[in-house]
N, C-alpha and C positions, 0 to 999 in steps of 0.2 A: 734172231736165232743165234744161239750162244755154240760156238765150236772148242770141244777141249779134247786132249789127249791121255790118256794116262798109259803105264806098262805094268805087266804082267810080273810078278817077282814067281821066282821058282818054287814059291808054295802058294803059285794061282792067286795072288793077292793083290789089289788094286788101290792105289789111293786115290780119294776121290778129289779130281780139280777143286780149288778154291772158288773160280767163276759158277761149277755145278751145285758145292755145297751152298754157296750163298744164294743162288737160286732157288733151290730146293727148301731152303732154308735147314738144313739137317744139321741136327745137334749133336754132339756125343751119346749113344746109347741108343739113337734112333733108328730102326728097323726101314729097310727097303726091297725096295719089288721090283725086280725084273721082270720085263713082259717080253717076250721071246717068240718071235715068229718069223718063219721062213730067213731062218739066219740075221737076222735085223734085232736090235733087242732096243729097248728105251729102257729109264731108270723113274722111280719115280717112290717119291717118299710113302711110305706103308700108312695106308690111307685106313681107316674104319671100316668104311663103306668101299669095298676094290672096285666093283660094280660102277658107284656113281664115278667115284674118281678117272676109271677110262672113259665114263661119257665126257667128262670133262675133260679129260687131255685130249679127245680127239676133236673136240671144237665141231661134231656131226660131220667130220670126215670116215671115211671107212680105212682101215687099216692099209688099204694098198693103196690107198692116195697119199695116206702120212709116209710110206715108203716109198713111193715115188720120188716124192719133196725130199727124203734123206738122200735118195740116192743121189739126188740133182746137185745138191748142197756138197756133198763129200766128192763129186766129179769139180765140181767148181774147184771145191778146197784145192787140187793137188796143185 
């Protein structure tokens, strides 16, 4: 699991880690999707099919178990 940071500029703008772009593999002009739930959001490259792409990021976990794992991981971070 990959840990990055980024900050907020004063017109809500974000750049995105070099570790998450190359990850993500995201190129210029590429479109993404936020998935937003109960204040927890993941990132994830604008997929064709959005449907299959969460079955595939959640590897058959259910959303509050992938948040669980986040929240465990960002207590560890501090």
């Amino acid at each position: 699991m990959e840990i990055a940071k980024a900050k907020i500029t004063s017109k809500r703008q974000i750049t995105i880690p070099k570790v998450v772009s190359k990850e993500l593999d995201l190129d210029e002009g590429d479109e993404i999707v936020f998935l937003v739930e109960r204040k927890n959001v993941s990132l994830i490259k604008n997929p064709k099919d959005l449907m299959k792409a969460m079955d595939n990021f959640s590897e058959g976990k259910s959303f509050p178990d992938i948040s669980h794992e986040l929240q465990k991981s960002r207590r560890e971070w501090k």
